[in-house]
C-alpha positions in Angstrom: -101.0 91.3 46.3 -103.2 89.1 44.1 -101.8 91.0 41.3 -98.5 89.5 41.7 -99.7 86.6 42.3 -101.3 86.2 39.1 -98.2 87.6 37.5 -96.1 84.9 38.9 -98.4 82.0 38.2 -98.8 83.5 34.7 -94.7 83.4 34.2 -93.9 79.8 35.6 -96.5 78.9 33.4 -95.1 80.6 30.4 -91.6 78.7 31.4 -93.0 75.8 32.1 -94.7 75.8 28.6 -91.6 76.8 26.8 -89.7 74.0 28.5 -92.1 71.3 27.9 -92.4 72.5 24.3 -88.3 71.8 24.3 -88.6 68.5 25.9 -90.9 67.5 23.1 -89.1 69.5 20.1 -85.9 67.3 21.9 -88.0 63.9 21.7 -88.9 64.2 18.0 -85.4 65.7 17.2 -84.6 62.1 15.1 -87.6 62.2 13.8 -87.5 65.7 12.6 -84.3 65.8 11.4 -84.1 62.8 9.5 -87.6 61.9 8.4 -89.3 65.5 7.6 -86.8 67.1 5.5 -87.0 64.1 2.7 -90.9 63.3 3.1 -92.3 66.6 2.9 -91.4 67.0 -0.8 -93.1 63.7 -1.6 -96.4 63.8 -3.0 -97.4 60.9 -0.3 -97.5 62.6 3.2 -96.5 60.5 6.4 -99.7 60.4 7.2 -101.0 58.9 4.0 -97.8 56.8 4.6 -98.8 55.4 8.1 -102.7 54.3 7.0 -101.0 52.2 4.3 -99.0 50.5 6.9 -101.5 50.7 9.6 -104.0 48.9 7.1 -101.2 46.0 6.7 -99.7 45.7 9.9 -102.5 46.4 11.9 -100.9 46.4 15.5 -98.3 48.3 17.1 -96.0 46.1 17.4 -95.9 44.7 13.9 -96.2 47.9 12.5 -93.0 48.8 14.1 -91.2 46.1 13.5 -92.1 46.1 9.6 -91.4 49.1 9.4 -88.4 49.7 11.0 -87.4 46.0 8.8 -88.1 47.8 5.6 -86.1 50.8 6.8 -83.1 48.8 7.3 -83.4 47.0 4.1 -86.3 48.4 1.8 -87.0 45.8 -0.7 -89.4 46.3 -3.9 -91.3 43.3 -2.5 -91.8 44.4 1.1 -93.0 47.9 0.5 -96.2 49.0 1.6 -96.6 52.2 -1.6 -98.0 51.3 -4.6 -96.9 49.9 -7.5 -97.1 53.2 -9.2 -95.7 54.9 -6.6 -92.0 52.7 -7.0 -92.2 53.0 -10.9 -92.0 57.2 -10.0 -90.1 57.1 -7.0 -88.5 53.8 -6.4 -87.8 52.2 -2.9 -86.2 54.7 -0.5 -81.9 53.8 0.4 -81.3 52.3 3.4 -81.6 54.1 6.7 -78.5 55.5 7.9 -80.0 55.5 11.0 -78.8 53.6 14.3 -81.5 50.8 15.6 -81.4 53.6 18.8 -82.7 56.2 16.6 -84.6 54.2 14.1 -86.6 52.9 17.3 -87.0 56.1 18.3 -88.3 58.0 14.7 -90.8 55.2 14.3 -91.9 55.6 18.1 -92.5 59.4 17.1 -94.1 58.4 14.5 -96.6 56.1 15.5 -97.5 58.8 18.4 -97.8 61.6 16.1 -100.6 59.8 14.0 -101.9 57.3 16.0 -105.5 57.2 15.6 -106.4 56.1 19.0 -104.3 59.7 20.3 -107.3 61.4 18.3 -110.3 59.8 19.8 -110.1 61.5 23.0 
């Protein structure tokens, strides 16, 4: 009896794992598709990425809102990356991206590397 017990808790817990593990592949999805694919050929990570903006726009809020600004319409002069960094790469095209999904590709990105998600 407690044999089957265990087996049972062990399967809707192995269910409820893969399901959460979709829920949060499904949350990033924007993120993932549209962000990943181009940044992880850079020599800048998105990590390296979000320090730079988290050292100029030090609060959430402005750090969204710059960002998802120069996202919209990246400009030489409101970019974050160093000067070398634009004479190699240049400033990214403009998102493609609606204000929906942007919102929601810079909200997955400020959880993935939030600092204060690493402190506890």
């Amino acid at each position: 009896m407690i044999s089957k017990l265990v087996l049972v808790l062990l399967l809707t817990l192995s269910l409820t794992g893969k399901e959460f593990k979709k829920k949060v592949d499904k949350k990033h999805n924007v993120y993932n598709q549209h962000c990943l694919p181009c940044h992880k050929h850079l020599p800048y990570s998105l990590e390296k990425i979000y320090m730079l903006y988290l050292k100029t726009f030090s609060g959430e809020l402005t750090f969204k809102a710059s960002l998802k600004a120069f996202l919209k319409e990246p400009l030489e002069e409101t970019s974050v990356m160093p000067d070398e960094w634009i004479e190699n790469f240049s400033v990214k095209e403009k998102t493609i991206l609606s204000d929906k999904e942007l919102d929601e590709a810079i909200d997955t990105y400020w959880e993935l590397y939030d600092v204060r998600n690493k402190l506890h």
